[in-house]
N, C-alpha and C positions, 0 to 999 in steps of 0.2 A: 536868255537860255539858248544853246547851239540846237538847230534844228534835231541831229543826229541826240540830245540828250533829250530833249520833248518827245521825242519818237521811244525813246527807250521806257520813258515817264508814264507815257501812255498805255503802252502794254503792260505798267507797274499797277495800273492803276488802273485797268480793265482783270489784271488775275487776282487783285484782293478784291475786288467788288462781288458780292453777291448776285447780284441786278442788272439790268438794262444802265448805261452810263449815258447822258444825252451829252451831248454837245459842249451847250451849254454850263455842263457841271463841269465836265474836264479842261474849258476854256479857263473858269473859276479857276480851278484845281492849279492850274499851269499858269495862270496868271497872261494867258494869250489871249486872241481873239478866234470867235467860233471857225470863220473863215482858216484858219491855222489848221485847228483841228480840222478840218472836212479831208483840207489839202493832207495832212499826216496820215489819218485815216486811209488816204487813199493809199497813198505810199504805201503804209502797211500791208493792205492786203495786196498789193502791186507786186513785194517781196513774201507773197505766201502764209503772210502771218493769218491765220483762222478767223479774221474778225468778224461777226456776224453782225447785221445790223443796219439801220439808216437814218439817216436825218429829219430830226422830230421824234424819234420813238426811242434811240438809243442804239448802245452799241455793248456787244459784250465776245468774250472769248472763251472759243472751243475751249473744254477740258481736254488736259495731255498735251497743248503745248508748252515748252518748256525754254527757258534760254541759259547758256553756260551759269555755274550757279556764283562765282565773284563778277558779274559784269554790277559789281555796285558804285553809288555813288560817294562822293566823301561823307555826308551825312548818316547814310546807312554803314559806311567805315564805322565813322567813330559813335556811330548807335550800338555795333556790334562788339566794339571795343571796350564802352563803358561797361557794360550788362557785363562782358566776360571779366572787368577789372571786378565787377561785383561780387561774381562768382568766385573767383579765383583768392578775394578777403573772408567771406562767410561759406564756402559752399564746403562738403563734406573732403578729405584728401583727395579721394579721383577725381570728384568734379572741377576740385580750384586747379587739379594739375593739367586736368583736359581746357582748361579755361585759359589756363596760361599755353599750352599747344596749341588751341585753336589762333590766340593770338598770333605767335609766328607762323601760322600755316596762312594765314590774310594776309601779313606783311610780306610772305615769298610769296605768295600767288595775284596781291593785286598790282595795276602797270607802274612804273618807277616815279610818274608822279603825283601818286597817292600815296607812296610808300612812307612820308611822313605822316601823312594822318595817323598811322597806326602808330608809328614809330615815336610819333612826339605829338602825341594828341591834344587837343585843347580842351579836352574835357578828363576829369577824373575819378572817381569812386573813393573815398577815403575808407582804407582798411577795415574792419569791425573788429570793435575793443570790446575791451571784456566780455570776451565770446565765455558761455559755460561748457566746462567739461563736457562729453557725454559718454556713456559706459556700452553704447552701442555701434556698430556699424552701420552707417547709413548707407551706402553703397547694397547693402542685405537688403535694407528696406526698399531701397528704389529696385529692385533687383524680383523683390516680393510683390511689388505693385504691376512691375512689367509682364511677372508669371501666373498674377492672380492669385496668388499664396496665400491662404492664414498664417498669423504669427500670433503666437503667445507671448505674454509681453506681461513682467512682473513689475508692477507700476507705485511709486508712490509720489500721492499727490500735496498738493499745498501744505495739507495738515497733518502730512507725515504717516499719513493712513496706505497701507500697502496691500495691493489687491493683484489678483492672477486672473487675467483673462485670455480669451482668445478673440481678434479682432480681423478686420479683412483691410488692411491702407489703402490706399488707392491714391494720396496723394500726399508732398511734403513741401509745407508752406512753413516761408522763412519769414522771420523778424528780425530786427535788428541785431539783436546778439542769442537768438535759442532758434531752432529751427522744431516743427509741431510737425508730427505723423497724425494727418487728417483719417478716422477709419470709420466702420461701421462696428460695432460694439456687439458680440454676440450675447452676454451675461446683459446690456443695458438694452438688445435689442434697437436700436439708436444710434446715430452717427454721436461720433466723441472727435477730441482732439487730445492730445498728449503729446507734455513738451518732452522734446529727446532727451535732456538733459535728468529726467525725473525716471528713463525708463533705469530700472535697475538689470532685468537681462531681457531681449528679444530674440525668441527660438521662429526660426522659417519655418514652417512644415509643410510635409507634402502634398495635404489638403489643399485642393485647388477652392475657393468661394465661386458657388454659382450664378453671381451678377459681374456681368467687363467691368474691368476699371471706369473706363469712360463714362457707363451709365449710373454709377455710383457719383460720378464726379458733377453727372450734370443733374442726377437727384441733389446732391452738396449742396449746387450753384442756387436751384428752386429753393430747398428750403433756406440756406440765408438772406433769400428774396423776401420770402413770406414772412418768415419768422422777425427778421432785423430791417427790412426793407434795403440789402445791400445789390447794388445793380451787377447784372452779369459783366462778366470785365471779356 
């Protein structure tokens, strides 16, 4: 690896970290020796980077620094190209059309020779088939989760049983071919899930729910922990 990409690595890999990062992990991490690291380290804060920290105890990085936001590698290319090729087969009309934008917006904006990563990728997403109808707009729903909105939502489930509720979403987890509006259940009192595809009409209203999305999402995360023993992702 060129010094000048271990040096970018390391700052990758000090602003996802939580924690102190010693040495020793990021020599791991880089596949270098500790020696490397001290020397890079020094570099870095040589050129003003924030790094805070020292040898045996670890190293970590001020909050609020920041670096150009395409300085990525090929791998982060075509990580960001698969996921948008994903998108862009299952994700709702705006999102697959922002999916397919953001892909040309990395192929003009990263240097000319990454421009085939994007361009002719070795990795691919196969389309989603036999996606189901849905009689809603998902765009309203993510639109609803961003605003904190209730929506009433005229539902009928498996058994062809049709019920009116008011719900709060907060989040919308994809499957292979139906896409589920994760919410809290005001009539069940209870988080639910309802597949799109089953909602018959969804109305936004202007009732704001009094818990953030976020903290619905990380109540979510808790109870599929407890309830299914599913791990925080």
């Amino acid at each position: 690896m060129r010094r000048a990409d271990r040096l970018f690595q390391i700052v990758q890999l000090l602003r996802r970290s939580g924690k102190p990062l010693t040495a020793d992990r990021i020599a791991t991490e880089l596949e270098t020796s500790k020696r490397s690291v001290y020397r890079d380290i020094a570099a870095l804060m040589a050129q003003r980077v924030p790094i805070r920290g020292e040898a045996g105890i670890g190293y970590v990085l001020d909050s609020g620094f920041d670096m150009p936001p395409l300085m990525l590698t090929s791998d982060e290319i075509e990580a960001a190209v698969l996921g948008a090729q994903w998108v862009a087969g299952r994700g709702d009309p705006a999102l697959a059309r922002a999916a397919r934008d953001l892909i040309a917006k990395i192929a003009a904006t990263v240097p000319e020779r990454l421009r085939p990563v994007v361009l002719e990728p070795a990795v691919a997403s196969v389309g989603g088939w036999n996606v189901l109808p849905e009689a809603i707009d998902m765009a309203d729903i993510r639109g609803a989760i961003h605003g904190a909105r209730k929506v009433a939502l005229h539902y009928r489930d498996e058994r062809e049983v049709e019920t009116r509720r008011t719900v709060w979403p907060f989040q919308v987890a994809y499957r292979e071919t139906t896409r589920i509006v994760v919410a809290w259940c005001e009539t069940r009192d209870d988080f639910r899930m309802f597949r799109a595809d089953r909602v018959l009409t969804a109305e936004v209203l202007e009732d704001r729910y009094p818990a953030r999305p976020a903290a619905l999402r990380a109540r979510w995360r808790a109870y599929l922990r407890d309830q299914y023993g599913v791990p925080d992702q």
